[in-house]
C-alpha positions as CSV (number, residue, x, y, z in Angstrom):
1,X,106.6,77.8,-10.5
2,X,104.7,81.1,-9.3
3,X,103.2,81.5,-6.0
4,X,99.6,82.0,-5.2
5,X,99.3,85.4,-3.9
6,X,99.4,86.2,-0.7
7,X,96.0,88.2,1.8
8,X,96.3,91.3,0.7
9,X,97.6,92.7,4.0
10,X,95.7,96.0,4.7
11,X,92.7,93.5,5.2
12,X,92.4,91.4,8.6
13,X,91.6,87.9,9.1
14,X,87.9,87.5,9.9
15,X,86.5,83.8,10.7
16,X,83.7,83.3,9.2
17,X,83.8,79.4,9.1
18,X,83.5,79.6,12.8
19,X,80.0,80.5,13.9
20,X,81.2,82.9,16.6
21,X,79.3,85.8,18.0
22,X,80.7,88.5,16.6
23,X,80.1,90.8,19.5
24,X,83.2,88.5,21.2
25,X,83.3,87.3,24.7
26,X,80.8,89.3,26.9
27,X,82.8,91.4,29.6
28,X,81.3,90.1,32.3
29,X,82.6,86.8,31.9
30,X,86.5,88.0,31.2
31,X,86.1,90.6,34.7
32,X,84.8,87.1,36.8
33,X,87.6,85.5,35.1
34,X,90.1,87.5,36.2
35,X,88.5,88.3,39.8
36,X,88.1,84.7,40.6
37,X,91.5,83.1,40.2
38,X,91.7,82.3,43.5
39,X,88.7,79.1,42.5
40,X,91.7,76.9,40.9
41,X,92.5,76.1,44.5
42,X,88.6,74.3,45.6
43,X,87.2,71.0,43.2
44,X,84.9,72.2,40.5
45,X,82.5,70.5,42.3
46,X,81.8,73.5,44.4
47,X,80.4,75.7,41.8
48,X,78.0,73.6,40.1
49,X,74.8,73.9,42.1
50,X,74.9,77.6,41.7
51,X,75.8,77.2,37.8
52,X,72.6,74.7,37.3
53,X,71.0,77.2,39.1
54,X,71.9,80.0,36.5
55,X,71.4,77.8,33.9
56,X,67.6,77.1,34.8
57,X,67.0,80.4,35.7
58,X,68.3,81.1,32.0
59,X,66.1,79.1,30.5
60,X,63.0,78.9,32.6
61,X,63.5,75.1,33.5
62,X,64.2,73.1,37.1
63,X,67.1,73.1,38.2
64,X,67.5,69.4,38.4
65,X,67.1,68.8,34.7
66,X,70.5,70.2,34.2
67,X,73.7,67.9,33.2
68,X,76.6,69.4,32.8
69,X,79.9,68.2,30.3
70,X,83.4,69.5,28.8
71,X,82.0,71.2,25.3
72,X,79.1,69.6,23.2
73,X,81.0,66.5,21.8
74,X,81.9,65.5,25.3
75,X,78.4,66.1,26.1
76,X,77.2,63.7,23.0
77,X,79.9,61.3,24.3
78,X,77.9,60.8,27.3
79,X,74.6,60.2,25.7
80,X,76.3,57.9,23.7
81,X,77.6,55.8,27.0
82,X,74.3,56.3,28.8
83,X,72.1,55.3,26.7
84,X,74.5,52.7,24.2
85,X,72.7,53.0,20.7
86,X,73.1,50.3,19.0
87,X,71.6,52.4,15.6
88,X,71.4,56.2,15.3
89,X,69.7,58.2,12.7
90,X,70.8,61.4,11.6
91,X,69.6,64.4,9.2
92,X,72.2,65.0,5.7
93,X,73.1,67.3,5.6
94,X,74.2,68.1,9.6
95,X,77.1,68.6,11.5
96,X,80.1,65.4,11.4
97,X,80.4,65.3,14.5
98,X,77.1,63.5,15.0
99,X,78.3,60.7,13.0
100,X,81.7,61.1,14.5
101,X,81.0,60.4,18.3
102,X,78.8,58.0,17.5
103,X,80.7,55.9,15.3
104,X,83.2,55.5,18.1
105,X,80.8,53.9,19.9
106,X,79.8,51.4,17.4
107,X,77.1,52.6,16.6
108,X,75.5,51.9,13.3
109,X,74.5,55.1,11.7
110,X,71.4,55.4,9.3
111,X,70.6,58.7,7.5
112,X,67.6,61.1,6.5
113,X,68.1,63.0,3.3
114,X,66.6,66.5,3.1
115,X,66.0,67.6,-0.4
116,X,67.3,70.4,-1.9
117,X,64.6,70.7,-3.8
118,X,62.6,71.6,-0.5
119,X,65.1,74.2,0.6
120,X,66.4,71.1,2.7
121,X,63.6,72.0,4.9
122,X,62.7,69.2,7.6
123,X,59.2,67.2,6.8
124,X,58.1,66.1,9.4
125,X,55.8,63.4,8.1
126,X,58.3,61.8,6.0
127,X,60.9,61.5,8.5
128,X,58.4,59.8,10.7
129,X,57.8,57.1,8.2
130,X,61.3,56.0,8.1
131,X,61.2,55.5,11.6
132,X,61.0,51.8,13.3
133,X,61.8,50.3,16.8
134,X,65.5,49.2,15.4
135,X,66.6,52.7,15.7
136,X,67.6,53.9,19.1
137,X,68.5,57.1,18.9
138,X,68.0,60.6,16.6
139,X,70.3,63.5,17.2
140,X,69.0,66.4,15.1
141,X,70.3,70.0,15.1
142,X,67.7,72.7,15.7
143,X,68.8,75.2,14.0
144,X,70.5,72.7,11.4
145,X,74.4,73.1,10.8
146,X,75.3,74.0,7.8
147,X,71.6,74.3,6.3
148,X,70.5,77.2,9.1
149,X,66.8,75.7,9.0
150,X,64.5,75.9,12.2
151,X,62.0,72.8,13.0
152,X,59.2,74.1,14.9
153,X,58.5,73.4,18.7
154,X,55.1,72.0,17.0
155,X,56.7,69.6,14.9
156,X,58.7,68.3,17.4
157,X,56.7,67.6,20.1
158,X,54.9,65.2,17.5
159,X,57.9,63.7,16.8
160,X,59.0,63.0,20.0
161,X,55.6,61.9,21.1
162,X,56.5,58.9,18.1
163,X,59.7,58.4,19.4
164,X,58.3,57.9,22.6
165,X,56.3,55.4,21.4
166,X,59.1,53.0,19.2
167,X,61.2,53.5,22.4
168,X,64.2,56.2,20.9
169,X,65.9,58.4,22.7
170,X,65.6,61.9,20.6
171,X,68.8,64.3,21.0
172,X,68.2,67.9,19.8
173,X,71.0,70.0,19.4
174,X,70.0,73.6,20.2
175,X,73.7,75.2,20.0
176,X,72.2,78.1,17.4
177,X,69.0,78.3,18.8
178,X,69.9,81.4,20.7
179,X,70.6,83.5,17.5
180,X,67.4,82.8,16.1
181,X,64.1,85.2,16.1
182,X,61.1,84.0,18.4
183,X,63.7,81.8,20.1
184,X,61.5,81.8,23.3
185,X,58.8,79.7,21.0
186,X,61.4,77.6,19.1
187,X,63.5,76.5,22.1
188,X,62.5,72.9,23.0
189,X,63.6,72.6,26.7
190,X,59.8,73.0,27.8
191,X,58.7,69.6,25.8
192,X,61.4,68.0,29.1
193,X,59.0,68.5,31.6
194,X,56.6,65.9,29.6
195,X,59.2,63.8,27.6
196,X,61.4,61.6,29.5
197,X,62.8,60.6,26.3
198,X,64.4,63.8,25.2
199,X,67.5,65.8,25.6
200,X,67.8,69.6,24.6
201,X,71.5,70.4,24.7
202,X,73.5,74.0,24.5
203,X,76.7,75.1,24.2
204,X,78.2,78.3,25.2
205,X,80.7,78.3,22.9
206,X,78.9,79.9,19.8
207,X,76.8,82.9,21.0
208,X,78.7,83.6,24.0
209,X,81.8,83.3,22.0
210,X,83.4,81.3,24.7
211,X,84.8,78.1,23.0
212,X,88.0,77.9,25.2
213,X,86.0,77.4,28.3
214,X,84.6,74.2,27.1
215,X,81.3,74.8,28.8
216,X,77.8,72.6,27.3
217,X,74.8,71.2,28.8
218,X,71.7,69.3,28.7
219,X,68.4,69.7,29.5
220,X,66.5,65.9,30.3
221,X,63.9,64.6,33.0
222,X,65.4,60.9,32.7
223,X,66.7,60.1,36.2
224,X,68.4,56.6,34.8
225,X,70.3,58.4,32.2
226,X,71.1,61.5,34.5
227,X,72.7,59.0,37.2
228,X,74.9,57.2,34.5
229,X,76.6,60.5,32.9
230,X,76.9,62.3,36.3
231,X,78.8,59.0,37.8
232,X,81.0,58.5,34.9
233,X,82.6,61.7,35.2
234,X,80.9,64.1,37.7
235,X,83.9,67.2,37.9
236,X,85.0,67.5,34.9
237,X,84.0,71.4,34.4
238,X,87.1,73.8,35.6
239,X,86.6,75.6,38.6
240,X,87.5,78.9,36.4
241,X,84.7,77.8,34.2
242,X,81.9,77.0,36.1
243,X,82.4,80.3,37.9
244,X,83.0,82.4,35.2
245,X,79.9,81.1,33.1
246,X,77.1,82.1,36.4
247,X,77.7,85.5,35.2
248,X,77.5,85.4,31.1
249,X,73.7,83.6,31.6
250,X,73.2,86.7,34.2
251,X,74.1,89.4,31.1
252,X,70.9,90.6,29.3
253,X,72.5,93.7,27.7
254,X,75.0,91.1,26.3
255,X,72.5,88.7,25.3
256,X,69.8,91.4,23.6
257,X,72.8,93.1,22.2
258,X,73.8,89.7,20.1
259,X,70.8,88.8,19.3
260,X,69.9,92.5,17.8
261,X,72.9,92.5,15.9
262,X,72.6,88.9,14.4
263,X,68.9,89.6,13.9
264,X,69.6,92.5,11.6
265,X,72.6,91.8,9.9
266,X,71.0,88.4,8.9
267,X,68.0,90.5,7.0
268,X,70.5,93.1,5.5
269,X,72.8,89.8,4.0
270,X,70.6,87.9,2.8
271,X,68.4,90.9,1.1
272,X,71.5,92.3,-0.2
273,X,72.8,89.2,-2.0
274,X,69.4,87.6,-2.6
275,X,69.0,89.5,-6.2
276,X,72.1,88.0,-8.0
277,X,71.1,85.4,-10.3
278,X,74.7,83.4,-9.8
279,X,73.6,82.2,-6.1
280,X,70.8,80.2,-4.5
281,X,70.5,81.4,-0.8
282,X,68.4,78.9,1.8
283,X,66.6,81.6,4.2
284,X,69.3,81.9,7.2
285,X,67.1,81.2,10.8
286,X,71.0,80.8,12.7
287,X,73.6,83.0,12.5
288,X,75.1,81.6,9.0
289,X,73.6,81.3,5.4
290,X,74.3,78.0,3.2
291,X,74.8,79.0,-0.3
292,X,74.6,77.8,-3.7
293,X,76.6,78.2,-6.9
294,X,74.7,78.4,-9.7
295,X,77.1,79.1,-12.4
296,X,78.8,76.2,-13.6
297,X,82.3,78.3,-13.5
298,X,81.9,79.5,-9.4
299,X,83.1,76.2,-7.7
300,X,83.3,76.4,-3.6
301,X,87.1,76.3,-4.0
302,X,87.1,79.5,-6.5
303,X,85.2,81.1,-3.9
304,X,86.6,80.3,-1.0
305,X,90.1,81.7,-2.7
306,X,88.9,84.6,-3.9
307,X,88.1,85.8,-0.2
308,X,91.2,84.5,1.4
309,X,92.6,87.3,-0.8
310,X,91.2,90.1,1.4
311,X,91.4,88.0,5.2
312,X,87.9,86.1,4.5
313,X,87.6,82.8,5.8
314,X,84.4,81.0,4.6
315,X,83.5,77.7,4.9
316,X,84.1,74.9,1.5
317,X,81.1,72.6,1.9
318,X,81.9,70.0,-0.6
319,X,83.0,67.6,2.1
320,X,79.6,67.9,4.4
321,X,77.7,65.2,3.4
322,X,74.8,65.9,1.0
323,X,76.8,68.6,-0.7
324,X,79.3,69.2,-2.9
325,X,81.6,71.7,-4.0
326,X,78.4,74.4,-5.3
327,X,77.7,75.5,-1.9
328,X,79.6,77.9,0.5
329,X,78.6,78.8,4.2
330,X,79.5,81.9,6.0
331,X,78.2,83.0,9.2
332,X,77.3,86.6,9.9
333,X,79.7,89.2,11.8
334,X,80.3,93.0,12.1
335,X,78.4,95.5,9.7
336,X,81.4,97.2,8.1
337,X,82.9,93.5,7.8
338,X,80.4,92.1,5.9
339,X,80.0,94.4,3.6
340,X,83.3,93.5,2.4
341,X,82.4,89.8,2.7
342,X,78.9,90.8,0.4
343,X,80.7,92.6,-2.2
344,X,83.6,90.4,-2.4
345,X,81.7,86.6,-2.9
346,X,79.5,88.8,-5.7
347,X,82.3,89.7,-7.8
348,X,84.0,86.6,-7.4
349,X,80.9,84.9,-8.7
350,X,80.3,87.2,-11.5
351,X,83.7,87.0,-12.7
């Protein structure tokens, strides 16, 4: 029996199922790391005022709105105790782990299809007729994982003004928001101030490119729900973390740096592959493209092979609900990286 071949080994392994910035993690937060050891020895508890207080001043928002939890499924985990949906609804296609955390909290999970035939673009008004008081909660992804569509603050605000209404508890995941253009006038932590029935949460795991320091957090002006998720487990950041993390909010070169880079290699991708007939790209808002093979021979799997040949991991999407095995994702990294990641999915699909 022969072998399949092995990477080609002048190439080296780039991630690009992960979502990562691909600037890495910012300096700043590897110096405080190293010139704050000494923290291991106080409680967590400690740091956290002053790493709310970055937070807010980070995103323009009191201080006191700010919950705190061990990465953005720990974070969901709470919601899911706080609040004890009995039925969730989510968006397909979106991220599992929605459906994951939620399910282990018996929760019965109900599901909006987006069409492919509108780009899998959100609308708003049909979503909002599928809604009824038996639904307690939504969690939606703003940017959307894997689809990389934006929903605009507009939109919503409407929504969440119905929500409101029909007494559900709306959940929107902004863990990509950050890489997005305009992200000042997408970003839906100022709708907390008037909503009490909202959540915005982060993640600095993606653009900071921090996963190991399992650092997320929500924005909400719901007191109730605040109490609950801050008594069930109120130090359960590391001291390393929560001092480490004041300073990456604090780095602007970092943080205009990323989003420049992201911003243009995003525009340079998607022009560049956006003339082969073979592929159906859905315009990237994030920092990854979902793809679609259009020739009956390019399967997800062919593609997916092809690049593992020269140290490219991509994402198969065939077991993301709503897809199947025609579409590929691939987030966007370093310039001379991706032009190897370009030219190699367009001559696998032209094969």
């Amino acid at each position: 029996m022969s072998k399949a071949p092995l990477r080609l080994e002048q190439y080296d392994t780039v991630l690009y199922n992960a979502n990562l910035n691909p600037m890495g993690a910012p300096e700043s937060v590897t110096k405080a790391l190293s010139e704050n050891l000494d923290s291991v020895v106080r409680y967590p508890g400690d740091y956290y005022g002053n790493l709310k207080s970055a937070i807010a001043v980070y995103l323009k928002c009191d201080a006191d709105y700010v919950v705190l939890a061990n990465g953005s499924a720990d974070l969901l985990h709470k919601y899911a105790v706080a609040i004890a949906p009995k039925k969730a609804m989510v968006l397909v296609p979106t991220s599992s782990q929605y459906e994951a955390v939620l399910k282990i909290h018996d929760c019965e999970m109900c599901y909006y299809e987006l069409e492919e035939a509108k780009n899998f673009e959100f609308d708003l008004a049909d979503f909002v007729s599928k809604l009824d008081s038996s639904i307690d909660m939504i969690v939606i992804g703003n940017p959307n994982n894997p689809t990389s569509q934006i929903i605009s603050r507009d939109d919503l605000e409407t929504l969440a003004a119905v929500c409101k209404e029909l007494d559900i508890f709306l959940v929107i995941d902004e863990m990509y928001i950050e890489f997005t253009e305009n992200y000042a006038d997408l970003t839906c932590v100022p709708l907390v101030e008037d909503y009490s029935n909202i959540a915005v949460l982060r993640s600095v795991s993606k653009f900071f490119a921090v996963p190991g320091l399992r650092l997320a957090y929500a924005i909400m002006n719901n007191k109730d729900y605040m109490k609950a998720i801050e008594t069930k487990s109120p130090t359960d950041i590391s001291s390393l973390t929560a001092v480490s993390c004041l300073t990456m909010f604090r780095d602007k070169k970092y943080i205009e740096e990323s989003r420049s880079q992201i911003y243009t290699e995003r525009n340079l991708i998607y022009s560049a592959m956006s003339t082969n007939k073979k592929v159906k790209l859905y315009k990237p808002y994030a920092n990854y493209m979902l793809v679609q093979l259009l020739d009956v021979e390019a399967t997800a799997e062919k593609i997916v092979d092809a690049c593992k040949l020269k140290g490219i991991i991509i994402r198969n999407c065939e077991n993301i609900k709503g897809l199947d095995n025609r579409y590929i994702r691939f987030c966007f990294m370093k310039p001379s990286q991706n032009d190897l990641l370009v030219n190699t999915i367009l001559d696998a699909v032209n094969m």
